[in-house]
C-alpha positions as CSV (number, residue, x, y, z in Angstrom):
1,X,-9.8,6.5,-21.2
2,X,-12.4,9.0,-19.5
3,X,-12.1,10.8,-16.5
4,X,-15.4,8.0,-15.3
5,X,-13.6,5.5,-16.4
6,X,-10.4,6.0,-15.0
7,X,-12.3,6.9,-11.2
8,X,-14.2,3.3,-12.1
9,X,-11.5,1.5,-12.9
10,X,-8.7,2.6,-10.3
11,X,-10.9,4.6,-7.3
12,X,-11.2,1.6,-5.1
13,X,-7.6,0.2,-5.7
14,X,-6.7,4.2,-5.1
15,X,-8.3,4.4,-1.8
16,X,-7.0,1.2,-0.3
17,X,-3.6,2.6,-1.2
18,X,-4.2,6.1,0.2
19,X,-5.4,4.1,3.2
20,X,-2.5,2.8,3.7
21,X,-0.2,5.5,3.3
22,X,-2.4,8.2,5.4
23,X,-2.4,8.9,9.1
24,X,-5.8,8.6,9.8
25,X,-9.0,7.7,7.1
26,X,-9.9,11.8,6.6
27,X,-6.5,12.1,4.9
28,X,-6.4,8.6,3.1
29,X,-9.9,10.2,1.5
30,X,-8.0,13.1,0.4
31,X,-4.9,12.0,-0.6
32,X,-7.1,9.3,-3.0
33,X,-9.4,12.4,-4.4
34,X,-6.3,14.8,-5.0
35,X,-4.2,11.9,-6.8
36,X,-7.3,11.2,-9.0
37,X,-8.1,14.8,-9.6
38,X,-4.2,15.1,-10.5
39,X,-4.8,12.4,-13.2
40,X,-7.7,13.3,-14.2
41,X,-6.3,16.6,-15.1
42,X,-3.5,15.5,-16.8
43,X,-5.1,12.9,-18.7
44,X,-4.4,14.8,-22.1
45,X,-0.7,14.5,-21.1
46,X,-0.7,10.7,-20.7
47,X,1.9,8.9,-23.6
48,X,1.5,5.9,-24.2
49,X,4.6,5.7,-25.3
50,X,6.3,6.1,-22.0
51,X,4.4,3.3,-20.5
52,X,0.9,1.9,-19.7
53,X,-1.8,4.0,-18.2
54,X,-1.8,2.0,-14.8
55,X,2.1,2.8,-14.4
56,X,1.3,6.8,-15.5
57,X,-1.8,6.8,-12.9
58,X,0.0,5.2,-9.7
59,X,3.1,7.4,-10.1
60,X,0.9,10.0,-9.7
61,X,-0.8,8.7,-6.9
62,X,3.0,7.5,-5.0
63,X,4.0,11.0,-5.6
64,X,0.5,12.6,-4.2
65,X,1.2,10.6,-1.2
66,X,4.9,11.4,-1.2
67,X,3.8,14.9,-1.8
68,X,1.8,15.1,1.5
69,X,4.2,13.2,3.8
70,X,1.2,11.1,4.5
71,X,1.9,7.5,5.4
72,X,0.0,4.2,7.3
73,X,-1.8,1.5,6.3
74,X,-5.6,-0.2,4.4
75,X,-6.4,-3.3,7.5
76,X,-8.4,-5.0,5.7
77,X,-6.1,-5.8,2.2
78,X,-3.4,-6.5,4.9
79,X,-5.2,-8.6,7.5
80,X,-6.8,-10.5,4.6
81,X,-2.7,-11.0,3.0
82,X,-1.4,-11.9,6.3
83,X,-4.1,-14.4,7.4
84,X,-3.3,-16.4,4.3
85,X,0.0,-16.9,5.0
86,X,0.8,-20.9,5.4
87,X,-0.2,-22.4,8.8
88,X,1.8,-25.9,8.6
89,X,3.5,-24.9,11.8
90,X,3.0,-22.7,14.7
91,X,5.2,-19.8,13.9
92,X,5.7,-16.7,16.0
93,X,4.5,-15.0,13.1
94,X,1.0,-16.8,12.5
95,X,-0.1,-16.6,16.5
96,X,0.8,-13.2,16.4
97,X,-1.4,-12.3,13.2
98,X,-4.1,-14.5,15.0
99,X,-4.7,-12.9,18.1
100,X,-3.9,-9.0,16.2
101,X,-7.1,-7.1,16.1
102,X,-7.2,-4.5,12.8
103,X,-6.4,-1.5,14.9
104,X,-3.1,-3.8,16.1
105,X,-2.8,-4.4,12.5
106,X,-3.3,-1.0,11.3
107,X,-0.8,0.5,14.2
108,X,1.7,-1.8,13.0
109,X,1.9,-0.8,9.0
110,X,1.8,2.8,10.0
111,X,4.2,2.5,12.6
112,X,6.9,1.6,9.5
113,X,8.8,4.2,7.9
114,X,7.6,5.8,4.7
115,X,9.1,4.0,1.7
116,X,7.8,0.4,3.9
117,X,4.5,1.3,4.1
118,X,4.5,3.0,0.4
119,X,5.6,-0.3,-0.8
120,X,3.4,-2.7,1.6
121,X,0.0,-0.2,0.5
122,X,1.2,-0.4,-3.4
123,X,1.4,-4.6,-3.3
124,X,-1.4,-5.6,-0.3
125,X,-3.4,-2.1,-0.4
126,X,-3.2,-1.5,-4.3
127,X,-3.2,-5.1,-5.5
128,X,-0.3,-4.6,-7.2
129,X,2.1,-7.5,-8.5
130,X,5.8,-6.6,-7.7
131,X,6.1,-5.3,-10.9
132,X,3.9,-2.4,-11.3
133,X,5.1,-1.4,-7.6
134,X,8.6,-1.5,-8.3
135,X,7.4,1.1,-11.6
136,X,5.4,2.9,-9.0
137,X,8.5,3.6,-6.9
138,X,11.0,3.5,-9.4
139,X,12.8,0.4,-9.1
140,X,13.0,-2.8,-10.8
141,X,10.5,-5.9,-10.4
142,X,13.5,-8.0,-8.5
143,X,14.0,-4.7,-6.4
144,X,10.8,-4.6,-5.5
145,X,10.2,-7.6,-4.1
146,X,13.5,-7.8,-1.6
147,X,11.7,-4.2,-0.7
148,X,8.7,-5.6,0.3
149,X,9.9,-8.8,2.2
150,X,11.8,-6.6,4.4
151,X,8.9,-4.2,4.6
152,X,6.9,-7.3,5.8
153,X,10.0,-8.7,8.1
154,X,9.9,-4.9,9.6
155,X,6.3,-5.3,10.1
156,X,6.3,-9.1,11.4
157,X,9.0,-7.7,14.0
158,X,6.6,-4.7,14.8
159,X,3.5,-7.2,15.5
160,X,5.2,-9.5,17.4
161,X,7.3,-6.7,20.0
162,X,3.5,-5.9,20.1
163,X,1.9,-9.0,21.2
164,X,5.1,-9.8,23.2
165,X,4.0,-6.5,25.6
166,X,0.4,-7.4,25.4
167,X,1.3,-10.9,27.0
């Protein structure tokens, strides 16, 4: 795979990520163009052997975002996760991400710590199955997702202290 391949095939799911784990959308932009100019310039290093590409690129990309101390959250992968969750009854949980604007949204997966919003912008941001995030963090698939339902129980907590004060 070519370096315009590799920016055509991962940029977007790159940048939702990045947006996810960056303060503000200047930084998201630059952590996504220094963790594709990392790979990019260590494509001749990639084994196959050690794993697949994918895993190779987004452990680049966790540990660019680990590198800068960068964390938050993409609103729109999120909003679009949460708003799908099922509505057979009124939960807390559903009224809350009903009446949450994307800034409330946003506020709330940045507000998590680190290694919670890592994991929520690898599976919502990235499109990752729990999987490939668990290999992007280093953890196994069954790891993984206990990590992110308590990521997303932090967050569901977060939204709904929110909307509590807002009432």
């Amino acid at each position: 795979m070519g370096a315009e391949e590799l920016c055509r095939n991962y940029g977007e799911r790159v940048f939702r990520f990045a947006a996810m784990v960056a303060r503000a959308d200047a930084e998201a932009e630059d952590i996504a163009q220094e963790a594709l100019l990392k790979a990019i310039r260590r494509l001749d290093a990639y084994d196959p052997r050690r794993g697949s590409m994918e895993t190779w690129l987004w452990r680049i990309v966790v540990n660019t975002a680990r590198d800068a101390g960068r964390a938050a959250g993409r609103r729109v992968a999120l909003w679009e996760r949460l708003r799908r969750l099922p509505e057979e009854t009124e939960s807390v949980e559903s009224i809350v991400v009903k009446r949450l604007s994307d800034a409330q949204l946003l506020s709330g997966v940045r507000s998590l710590p680190p290694r919670d919003r890592t994991l929520i912008a690898l599976r919502f941001g990235a499109g990752l199955d729990h999987a490939a995030t668990g290999s992007a963090v280093g953890i196994s698939s069954g790891a993984a997702t206990m990590a992110v339902r308590r990521a997303l129980r932090k967050l569901r907590n977060r939204l709904e202290a929110t909307y509590e004060q807002d009432t």
